[in-house]
RODO-2510 file (C-alpha; in nm, 4 decimals, decimal comma):
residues 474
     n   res          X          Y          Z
     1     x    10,9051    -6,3287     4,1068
     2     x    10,5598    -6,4530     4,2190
     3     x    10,4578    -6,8564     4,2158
     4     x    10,1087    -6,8676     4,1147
     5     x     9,9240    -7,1645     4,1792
     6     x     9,5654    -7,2950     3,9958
     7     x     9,4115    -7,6005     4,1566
     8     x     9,1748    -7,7630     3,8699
     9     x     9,1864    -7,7698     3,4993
    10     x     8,8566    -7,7108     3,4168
    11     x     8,6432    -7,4095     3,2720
    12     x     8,7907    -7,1765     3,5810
    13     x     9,1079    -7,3220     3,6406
    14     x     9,2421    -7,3528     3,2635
    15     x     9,1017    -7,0224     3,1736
    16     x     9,2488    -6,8646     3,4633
    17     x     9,5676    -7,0152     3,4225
    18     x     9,5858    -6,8812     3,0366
    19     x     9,4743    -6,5288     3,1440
    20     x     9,7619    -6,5296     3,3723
    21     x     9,9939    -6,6338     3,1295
    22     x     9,8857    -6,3743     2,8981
    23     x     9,8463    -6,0531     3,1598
    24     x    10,1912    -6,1612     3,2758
    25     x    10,3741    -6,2187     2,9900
    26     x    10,6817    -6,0257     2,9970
    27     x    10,6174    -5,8552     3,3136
    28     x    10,9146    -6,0599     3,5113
    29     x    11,0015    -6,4095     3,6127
    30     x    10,6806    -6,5136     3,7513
    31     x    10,5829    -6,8798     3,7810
    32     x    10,2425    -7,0330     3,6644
    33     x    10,1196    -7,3899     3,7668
    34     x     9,8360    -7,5712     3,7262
    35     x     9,7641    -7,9230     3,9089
    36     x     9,4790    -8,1357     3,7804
    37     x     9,3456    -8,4946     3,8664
    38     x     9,2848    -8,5369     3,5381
    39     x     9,5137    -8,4965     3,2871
    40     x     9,2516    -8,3563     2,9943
    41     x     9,0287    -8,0511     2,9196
    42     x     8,6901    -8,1389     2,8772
    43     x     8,4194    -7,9351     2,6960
    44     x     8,1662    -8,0542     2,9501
    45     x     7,8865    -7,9163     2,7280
    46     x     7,8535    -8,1469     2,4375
    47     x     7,8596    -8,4452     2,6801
    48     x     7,4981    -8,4831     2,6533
    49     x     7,5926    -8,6188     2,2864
    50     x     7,8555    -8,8432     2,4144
    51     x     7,6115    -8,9511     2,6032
    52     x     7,3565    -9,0492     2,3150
    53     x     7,6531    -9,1905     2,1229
    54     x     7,6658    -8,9280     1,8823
    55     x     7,9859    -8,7840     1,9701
    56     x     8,2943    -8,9673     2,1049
    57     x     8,4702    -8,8497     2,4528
    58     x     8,7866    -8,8218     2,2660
    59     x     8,6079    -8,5248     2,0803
    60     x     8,5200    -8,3216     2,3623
    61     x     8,8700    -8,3673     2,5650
    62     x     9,2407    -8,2709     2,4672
    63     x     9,5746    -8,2977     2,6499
    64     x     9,6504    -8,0047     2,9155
    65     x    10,0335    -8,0346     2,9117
    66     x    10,1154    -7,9235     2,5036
    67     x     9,8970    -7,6620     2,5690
    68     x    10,0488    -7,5473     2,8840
    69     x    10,4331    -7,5826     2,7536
    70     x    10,3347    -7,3657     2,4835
    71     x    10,2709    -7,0542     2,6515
    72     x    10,4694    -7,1417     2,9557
    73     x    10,2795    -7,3025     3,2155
    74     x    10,3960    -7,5717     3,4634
    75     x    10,1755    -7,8936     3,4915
    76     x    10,1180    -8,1139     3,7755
    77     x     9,9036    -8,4356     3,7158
    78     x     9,7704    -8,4836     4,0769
    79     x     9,5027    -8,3748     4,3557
    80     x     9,5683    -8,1825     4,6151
    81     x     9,4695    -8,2936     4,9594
    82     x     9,6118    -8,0532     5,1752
    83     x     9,6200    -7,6067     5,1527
    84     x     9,8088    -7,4514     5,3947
    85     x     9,7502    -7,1014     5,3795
    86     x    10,0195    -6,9454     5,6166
    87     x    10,3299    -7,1632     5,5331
    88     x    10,1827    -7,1119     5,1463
    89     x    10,1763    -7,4418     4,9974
    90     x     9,9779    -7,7628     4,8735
    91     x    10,0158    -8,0901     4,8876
    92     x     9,9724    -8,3130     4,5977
    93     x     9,9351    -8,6864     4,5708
    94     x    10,0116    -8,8593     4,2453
    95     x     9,8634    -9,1180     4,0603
    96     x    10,1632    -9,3274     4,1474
    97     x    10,0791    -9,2828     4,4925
    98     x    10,3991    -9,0502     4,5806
    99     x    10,3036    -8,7216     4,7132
   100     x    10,4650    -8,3508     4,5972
   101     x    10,4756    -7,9984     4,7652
   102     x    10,4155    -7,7186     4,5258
   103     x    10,4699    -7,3595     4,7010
   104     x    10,2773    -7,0697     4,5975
   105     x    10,2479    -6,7243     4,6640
   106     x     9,8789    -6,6822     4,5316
   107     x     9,6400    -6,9605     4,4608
   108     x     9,2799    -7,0030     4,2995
   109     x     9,0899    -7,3117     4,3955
   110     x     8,8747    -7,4176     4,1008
   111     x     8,8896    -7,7693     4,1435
   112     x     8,5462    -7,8560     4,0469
   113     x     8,2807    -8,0612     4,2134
   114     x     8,3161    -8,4258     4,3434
   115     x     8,0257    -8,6091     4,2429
   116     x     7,8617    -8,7411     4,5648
   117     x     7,6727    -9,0737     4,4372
   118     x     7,6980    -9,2261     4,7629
   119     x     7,4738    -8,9101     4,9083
   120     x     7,2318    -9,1248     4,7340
   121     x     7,2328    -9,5224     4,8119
   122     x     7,2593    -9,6812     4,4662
   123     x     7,3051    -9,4120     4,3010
   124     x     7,5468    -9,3563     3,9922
   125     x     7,7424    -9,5778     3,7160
   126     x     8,0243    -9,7235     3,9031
   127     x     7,8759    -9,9069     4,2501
   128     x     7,5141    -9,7950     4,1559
   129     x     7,2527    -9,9218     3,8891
   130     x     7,1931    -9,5311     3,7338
   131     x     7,4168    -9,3312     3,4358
   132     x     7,5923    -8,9801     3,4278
   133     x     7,7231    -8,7464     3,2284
   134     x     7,9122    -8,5536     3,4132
   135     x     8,2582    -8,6960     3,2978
   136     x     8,3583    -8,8442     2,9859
   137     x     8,3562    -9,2234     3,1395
   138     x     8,0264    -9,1716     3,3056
   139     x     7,9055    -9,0106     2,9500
   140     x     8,0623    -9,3238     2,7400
   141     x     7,9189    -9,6005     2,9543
   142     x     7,5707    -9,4149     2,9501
   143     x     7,5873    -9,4032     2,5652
   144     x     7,6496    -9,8250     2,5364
   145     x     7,3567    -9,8626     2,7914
   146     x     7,1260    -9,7028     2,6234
   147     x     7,2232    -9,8154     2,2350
   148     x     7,1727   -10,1466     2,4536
   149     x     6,8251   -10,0275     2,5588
   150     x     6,7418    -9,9124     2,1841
   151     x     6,8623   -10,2696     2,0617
   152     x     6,6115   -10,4146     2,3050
   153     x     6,3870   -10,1665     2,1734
   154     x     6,4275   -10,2486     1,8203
   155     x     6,3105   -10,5804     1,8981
   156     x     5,9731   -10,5093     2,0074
   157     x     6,0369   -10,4083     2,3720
   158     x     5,8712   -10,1339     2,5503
   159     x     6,0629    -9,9871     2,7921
   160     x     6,0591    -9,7033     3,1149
   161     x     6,3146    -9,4131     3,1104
   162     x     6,3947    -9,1845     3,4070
   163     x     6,6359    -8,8766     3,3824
   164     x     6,6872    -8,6192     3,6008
   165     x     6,8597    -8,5528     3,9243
   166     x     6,9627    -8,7843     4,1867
   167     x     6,9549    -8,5892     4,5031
   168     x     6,7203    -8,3229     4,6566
   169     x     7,0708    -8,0952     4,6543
   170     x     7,1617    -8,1494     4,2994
   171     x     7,2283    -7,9113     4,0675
   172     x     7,3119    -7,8839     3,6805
   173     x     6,9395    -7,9325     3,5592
   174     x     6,9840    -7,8058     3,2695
   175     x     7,2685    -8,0806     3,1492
   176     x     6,9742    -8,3305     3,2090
   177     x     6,6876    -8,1480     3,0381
   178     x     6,9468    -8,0975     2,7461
   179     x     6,9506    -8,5055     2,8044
   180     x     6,5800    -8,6028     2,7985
   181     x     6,5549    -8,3548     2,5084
   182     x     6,8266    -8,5431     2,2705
   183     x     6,7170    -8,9060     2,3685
   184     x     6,3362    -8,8479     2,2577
   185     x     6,4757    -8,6902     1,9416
   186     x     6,7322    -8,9938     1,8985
   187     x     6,4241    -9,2148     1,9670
   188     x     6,1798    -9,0060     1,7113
   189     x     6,4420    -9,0186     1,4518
   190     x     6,4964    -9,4184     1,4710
   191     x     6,1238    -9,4779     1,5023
   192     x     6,1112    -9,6390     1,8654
   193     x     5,9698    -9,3082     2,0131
   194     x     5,6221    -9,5405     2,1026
   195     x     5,7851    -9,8058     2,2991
   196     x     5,9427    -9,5705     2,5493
   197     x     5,8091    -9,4288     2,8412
   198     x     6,0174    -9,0870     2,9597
   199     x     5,9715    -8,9717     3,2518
   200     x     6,1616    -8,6248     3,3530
   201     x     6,2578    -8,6570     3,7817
   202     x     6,4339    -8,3290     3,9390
   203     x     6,4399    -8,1370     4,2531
   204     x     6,2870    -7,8166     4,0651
   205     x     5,9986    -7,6653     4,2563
   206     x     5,8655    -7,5626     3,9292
   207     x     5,9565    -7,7108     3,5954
   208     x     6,2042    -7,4853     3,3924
   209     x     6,3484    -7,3464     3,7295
   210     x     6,7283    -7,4969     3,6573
   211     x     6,8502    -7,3853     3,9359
   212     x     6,8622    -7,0639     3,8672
   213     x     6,4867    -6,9712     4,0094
   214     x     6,3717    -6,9848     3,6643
   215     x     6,3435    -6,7102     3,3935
   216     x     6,1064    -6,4592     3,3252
   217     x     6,1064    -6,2797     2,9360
   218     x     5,8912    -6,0426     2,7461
   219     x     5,7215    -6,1175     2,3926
   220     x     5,4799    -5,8864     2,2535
   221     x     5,4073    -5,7017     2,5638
   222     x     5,3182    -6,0476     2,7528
   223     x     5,5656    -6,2343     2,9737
   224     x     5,6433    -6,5816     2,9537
   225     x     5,8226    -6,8120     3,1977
   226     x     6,0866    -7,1018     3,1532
   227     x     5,8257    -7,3254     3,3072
   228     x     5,5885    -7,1851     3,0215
   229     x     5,8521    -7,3374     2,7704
   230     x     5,9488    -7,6638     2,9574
   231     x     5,5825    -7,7597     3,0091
   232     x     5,5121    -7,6750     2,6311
   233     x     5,7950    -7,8735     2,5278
   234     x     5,7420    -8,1848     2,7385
   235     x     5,3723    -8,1732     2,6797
   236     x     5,5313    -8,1807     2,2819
   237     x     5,7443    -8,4192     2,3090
   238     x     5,4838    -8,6253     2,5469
   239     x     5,7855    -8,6440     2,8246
   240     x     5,5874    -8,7048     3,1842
   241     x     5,7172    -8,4988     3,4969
   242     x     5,7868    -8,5391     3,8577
   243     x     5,9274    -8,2426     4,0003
   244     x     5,9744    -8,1230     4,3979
   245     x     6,1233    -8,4580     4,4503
   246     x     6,4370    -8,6336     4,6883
   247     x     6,5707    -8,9677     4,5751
   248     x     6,5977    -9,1677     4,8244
   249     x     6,7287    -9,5195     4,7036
   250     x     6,7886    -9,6507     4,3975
   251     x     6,7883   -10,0490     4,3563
   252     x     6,8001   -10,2264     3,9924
   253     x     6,4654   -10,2085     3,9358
   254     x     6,3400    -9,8997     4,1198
   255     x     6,3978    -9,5598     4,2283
   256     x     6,2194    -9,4237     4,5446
   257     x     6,1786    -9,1062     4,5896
   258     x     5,9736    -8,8517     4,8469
   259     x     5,8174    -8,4966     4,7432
   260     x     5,7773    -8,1699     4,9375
   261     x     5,4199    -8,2843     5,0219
   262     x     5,5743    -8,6013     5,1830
   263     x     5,4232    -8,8475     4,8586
   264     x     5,6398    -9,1060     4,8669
   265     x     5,6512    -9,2570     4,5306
   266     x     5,8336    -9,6116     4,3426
   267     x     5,9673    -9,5796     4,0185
   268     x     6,0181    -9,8647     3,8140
   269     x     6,2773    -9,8008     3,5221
   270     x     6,4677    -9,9707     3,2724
   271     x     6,7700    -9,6895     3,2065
   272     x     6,8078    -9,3823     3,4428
   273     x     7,0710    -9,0934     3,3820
   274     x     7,0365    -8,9047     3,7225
   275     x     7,2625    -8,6011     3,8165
   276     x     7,4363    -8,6349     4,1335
   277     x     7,4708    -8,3588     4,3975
   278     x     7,7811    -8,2217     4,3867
   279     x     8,0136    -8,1217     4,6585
   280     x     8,3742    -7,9819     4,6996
   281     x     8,6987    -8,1976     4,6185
   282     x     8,7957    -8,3587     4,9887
   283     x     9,0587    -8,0955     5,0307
   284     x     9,2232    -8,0353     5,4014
   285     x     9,3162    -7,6911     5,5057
   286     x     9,5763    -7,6431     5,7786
   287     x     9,6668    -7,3770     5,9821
   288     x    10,1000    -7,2886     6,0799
   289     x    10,0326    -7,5005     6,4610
   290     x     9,8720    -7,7827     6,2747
   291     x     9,5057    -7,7318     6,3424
   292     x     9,2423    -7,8496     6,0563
   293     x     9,0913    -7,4895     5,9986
   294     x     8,8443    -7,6192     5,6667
   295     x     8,5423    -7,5226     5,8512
   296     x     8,6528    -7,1675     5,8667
   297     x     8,7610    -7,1356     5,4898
   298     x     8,4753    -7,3640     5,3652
   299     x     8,1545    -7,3488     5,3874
   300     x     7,9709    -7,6969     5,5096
   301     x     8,0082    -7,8582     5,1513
   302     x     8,3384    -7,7884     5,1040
   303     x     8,3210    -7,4572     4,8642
   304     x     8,5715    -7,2101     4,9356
   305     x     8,4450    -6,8690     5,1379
   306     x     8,5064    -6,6130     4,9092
   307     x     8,3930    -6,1650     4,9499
   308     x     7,9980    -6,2936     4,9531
   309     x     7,7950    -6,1953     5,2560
   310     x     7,7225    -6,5529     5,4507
   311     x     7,4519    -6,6502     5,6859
   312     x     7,1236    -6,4527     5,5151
   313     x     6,8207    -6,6140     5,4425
   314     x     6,7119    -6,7249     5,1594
   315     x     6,4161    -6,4740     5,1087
   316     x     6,6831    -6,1149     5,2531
   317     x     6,9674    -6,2422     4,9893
   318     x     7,0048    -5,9981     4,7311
   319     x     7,2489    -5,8726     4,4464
   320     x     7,5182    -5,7251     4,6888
   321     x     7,5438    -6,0504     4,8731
   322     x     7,7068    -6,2252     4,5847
   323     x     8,1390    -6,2377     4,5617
   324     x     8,2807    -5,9992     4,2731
   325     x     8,6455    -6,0664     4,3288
   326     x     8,6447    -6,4434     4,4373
   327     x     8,9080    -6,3680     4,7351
   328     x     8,9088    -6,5215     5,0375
   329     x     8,8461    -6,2410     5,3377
   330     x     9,1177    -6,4034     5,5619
   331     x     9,4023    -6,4531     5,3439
   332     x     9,3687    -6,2216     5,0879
   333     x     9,6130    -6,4590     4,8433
   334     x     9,3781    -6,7047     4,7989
   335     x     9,0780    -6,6986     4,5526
   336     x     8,8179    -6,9177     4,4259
   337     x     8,6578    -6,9795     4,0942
   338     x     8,3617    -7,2033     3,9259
   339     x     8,2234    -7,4551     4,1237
   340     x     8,4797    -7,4007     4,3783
   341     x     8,3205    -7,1306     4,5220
   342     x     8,0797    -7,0570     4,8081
   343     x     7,7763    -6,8877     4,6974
   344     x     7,6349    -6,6811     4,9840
   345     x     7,2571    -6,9109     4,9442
   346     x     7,0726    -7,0882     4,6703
   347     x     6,8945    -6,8624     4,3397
   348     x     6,5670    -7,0936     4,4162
   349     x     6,4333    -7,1550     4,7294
   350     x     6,5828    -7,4096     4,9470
   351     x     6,2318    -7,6347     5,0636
   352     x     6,2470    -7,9864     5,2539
   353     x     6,0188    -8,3058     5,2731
   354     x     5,8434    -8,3401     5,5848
   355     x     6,0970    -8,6212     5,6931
   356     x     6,3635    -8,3446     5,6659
   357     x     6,5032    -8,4532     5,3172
   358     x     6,6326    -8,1681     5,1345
   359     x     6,4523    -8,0222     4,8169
   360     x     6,6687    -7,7342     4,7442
   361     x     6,8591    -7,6889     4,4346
   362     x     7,2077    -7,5860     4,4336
   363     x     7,2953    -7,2747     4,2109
   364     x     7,5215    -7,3707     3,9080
   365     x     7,8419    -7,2005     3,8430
   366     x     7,9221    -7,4084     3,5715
   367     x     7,9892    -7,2875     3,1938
   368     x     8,0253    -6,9110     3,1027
   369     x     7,9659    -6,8177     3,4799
   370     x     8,2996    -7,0373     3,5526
   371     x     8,4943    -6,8869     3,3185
   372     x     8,4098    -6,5121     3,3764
   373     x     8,5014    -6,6013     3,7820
   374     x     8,8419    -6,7379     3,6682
   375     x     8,9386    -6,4581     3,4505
   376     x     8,8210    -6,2145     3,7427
   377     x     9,0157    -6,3823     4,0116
   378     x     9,3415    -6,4411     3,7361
   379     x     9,3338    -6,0671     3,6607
   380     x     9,2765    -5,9327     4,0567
   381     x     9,6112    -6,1827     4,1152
   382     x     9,7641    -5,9829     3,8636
   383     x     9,6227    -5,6689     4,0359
   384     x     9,8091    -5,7289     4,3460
   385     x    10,1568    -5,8630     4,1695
   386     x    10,1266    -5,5294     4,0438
   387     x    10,0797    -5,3547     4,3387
   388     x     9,7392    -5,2750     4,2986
   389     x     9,4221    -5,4060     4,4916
   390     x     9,1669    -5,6502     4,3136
   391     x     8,9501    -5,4121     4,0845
   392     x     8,8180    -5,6956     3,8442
   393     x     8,4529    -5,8135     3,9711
   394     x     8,2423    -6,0783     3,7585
   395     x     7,9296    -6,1042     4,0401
   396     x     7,6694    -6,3337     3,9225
   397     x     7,4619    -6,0598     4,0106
   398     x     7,6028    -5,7880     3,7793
   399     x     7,7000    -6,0641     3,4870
   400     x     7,5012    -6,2266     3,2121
   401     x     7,4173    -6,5995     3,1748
   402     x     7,4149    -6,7347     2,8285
   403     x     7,3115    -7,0938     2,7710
   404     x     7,2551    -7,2629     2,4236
   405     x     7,0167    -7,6060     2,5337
   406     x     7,1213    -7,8842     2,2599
   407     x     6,7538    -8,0283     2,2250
   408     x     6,8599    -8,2441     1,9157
   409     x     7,2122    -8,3065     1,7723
   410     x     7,2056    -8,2383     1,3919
   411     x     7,3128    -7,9596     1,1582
   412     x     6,9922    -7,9705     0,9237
   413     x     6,7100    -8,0615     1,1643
   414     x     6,8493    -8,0003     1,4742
   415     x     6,6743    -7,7332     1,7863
   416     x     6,8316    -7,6199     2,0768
   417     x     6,7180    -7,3288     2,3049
   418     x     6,9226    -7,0648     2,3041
   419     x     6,8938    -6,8370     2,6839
   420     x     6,9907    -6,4931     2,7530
   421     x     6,9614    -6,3953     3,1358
   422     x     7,0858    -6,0636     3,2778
   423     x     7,1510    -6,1123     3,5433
   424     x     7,2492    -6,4617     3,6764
   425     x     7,1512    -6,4252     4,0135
   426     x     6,8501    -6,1699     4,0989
   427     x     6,9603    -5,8394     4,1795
   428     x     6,6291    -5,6716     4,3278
   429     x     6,8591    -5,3925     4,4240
   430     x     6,9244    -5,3174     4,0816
   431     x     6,6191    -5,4370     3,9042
   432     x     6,2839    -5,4181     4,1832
   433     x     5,9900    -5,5748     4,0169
   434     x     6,1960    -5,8953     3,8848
   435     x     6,5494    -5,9314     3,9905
   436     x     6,6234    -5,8666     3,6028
   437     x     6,6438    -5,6696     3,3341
   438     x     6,3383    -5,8417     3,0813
   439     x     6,4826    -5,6483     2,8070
   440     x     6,8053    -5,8844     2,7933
   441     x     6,6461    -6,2106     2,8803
   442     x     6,5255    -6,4047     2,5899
   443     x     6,4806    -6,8231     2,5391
   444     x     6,4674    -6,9208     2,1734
   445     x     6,3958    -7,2204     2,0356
   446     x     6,4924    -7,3431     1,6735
   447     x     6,7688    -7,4768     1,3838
   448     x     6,9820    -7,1527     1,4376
   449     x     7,0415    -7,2798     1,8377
   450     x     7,1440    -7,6001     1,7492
   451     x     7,3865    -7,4560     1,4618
   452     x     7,5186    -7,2187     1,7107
   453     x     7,5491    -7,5109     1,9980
   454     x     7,8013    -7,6839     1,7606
   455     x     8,0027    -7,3558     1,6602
   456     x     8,0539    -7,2693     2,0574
   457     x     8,1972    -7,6550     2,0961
   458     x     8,4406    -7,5901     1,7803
   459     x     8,5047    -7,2202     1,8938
   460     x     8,5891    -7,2727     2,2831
   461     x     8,8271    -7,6689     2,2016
   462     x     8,9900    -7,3886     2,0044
   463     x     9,0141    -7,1119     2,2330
   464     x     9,1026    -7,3040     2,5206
   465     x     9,4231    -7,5086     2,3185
   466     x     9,5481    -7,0879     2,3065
   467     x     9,5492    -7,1343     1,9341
   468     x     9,6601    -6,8136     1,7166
   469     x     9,3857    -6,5456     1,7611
   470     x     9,2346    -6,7053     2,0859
   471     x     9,1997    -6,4083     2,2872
   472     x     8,9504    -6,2477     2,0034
   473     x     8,7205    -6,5272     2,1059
   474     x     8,4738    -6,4130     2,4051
***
């Protein structure tokens, strides 16, 4: 019998955890568990409407544990704190402050990111003055603030609106464009679209980047960029930018921020939804003689080292240097998924401010990248119960990125782009002139995006409660 251990409930973890329980069905007496801090799946992708108060948290969440006793999974509401990789076992504490040891004999970390606010001072919604949407809390309490701000509005008020990211590290640009995108509609729609000033802050060195080092695609023998689109659609929408920028402080009036040229700029606002940078769960990993070994299985945020190639440069990483198994080179049980994963460098290039503040945005591994990394490390565990060695690979160089952007919420007039990259990363080994194949890389905008935004939300709350016929969905 083998114990098999998933650390975090989210895209990764609860996918891997259901491909496990599928693949070993039958196959013997083997032991699946799951431990979460939170006790809910989340469909992170439709918080930007929660966030708008057009959609309520409750319907983007549902309850792990009925899910996980129907197909046979044990639950653990906690966090782990502590991995130790040679005795095999975590330690948990629980939100009644008791702590549990769950022993495993193969593990996948996909714990998700913890949202470092304080990297930024006054940053975020709980001891700051800016919103999020990264959780369904954070999501709610930005939706009230800004039906407060459109009640102000209403009333004659102009007003100043920042969104963006928080942090010269941050990642997850494209959650915030989505953002920016459905607030101007919301505003359009109720006929306040004059009074507000938006104003779109991130750490991109060129609009449309995301993170990913942007996107290149082919129409009608010409190529077009993402920046091409962004800048068309915020010159549209008549959405200002600031781009190449660190926050530095946020107060209750202002944000202060430096660029790569060393501008330093003050930003008065009146609501600002800012994206943290993220970094790994505060997880402790401890050798058999006690030692704290975290900086050897983590890289200096906290991600898990996984079979990437560590240490290049920016401008020498390449397709090869990306994971494809997600397993840990010294002990070969463990494995890492989604955001809990080291990537081996950033997709764009990693700049500073002259005073040293970072301007380098983190890759995502968020979404359809998280789950195809937990169903490749799920089915390489199953490899190796089986005897076998890993032979499942999901690099985000080899691997498609597909990302529908919600630009307004509504089944008759709604947009949303819909993206097609091949691959995630750039692979110049593979593909010389760009990294990628421009045959499989597309960005649409229109109605058809925004109907297919709202079928993937219904499709994957399905999929992921393992309802009959789940596996037929990709």
């Amino acid at each position: 019998m083998a114990k098999v251990v998933v650390v975090g409930a989210g895209f990764a973890g609860h996918y891997a955890a259901l491909i496990l329980a599928d693949a070993l069905k039958g196959k013997g007496n083997h032991e699946i568990t799951v431990i979460s801090r939170v006790p809910k799946f989340t469909y992170i992708p439709s918080l930007v409407w929660v966030g708008v108060g057009q959609m309520k948290s409750e319907d983007v969440q549902f309850d792990l544990k009925p899910v996980y006793d129907k197909v046979g999974i044990n639950f653990v509401h906690g966090a782990v704190t502590e991995v130790h990789p040679d005795d095999q076992y975590v330690v948990v504490e629980k939100p009644d402050g008791g702590t549990q040891q769950v022993n495993y004999d193969y593990i996948i970390m996909a714990t998700g990111p913890y949202l470092n606010f304080e990297g930024t001072p006054g940053l975020g919604p709980d001891k700051g003055f800016t919103h999020s949407i990264c959780t369904p809390p954070h999501a709610t309490k930005a939706a009230a603030a800004y039906l407060e701000l459109v009640s102000r509005m209403e009333k004659g008020e102009k007003v100043k609106i920042v969104i963006g990211t928080g942090h010269g590290a941050a990642t997850r640009q494209g959650a915030a464009f989505e953002y920016i995108s459905n607030v101007h509609n919301d505003l359009v729609d109720r006929g306040l679209r004059d009074r507000a000033e938006i104003l779109w802050l991130s750490n991109e060195p060129a609009l449309g980047d995301f993170g990913i080092d942007g996107l290149e695609m082919k129409y009608g023998g010409e190529i077009f960029t993402s920046e091409d689109m962004v800048q068309f659609l915020f010159e549209k929408y008549g959405i200002k930018w600031q781009i190449r920028s660190h926050v530095k402080q946020v107060d209750e009036k202002k944000i202060y921020t430096i660029d790569l040229d060393g501008n330093e700029n003050e930003i008065e606002y009146d609501f600002a939804m800012l994206i943290p940078q993220f970094k790994a769960q505060p997880i402790k990993w401890i050798d058999k003689d006690g030692n704290d070994i975290t900086d050897k299985m983590c890289n200096p945020a906290g991600f898990v080292k996984v079979d990437a190639v560590y240490g290049k440069k920016w401008d020498e990483l390449d397709g090869p240097d990306w994971p494809r198994t997600y397993q840990n080179p010294t002990y070969k049980n463990v494995f890492a998924a989604g955001i809990a994963f080291a990537p081996p460098g950033p997709l764009s290039k990693p700049q500073q401010a002259p005073d040293g503040s970072p301007i380098a945005p983190a890759p995502p591994r968020t979404g359809y990248t998280a789950e195809l990394s937990g169903k490749a490390a799920a089915l390489n565990i199953v490899d190796m119960i089986e005897g076998r060695e890993p032979s499942h690979t999901a690099s985000m160089a080899e691997t498609p990125g597909l990302c529908v952007a919600s630009l307004k919420h509504h089944l008759l007039t709604g947009e949303a782009v819909t993206i097609a990259i091949y691959p995630v990363a750039r692979n110049r080994a593979a593909y010389p002139e760009y990294g990628r194949d421009l045959d499989n890389c597309v960005a649409e905008i229109g109605l058809a995006g925004a109907w297919f935004k709202w079928f993937l939300h219904h499709a994957f709350l399905y999929k992921l409660q393992a309802k009959p016929g789940w596996k037929m969905i990709p």
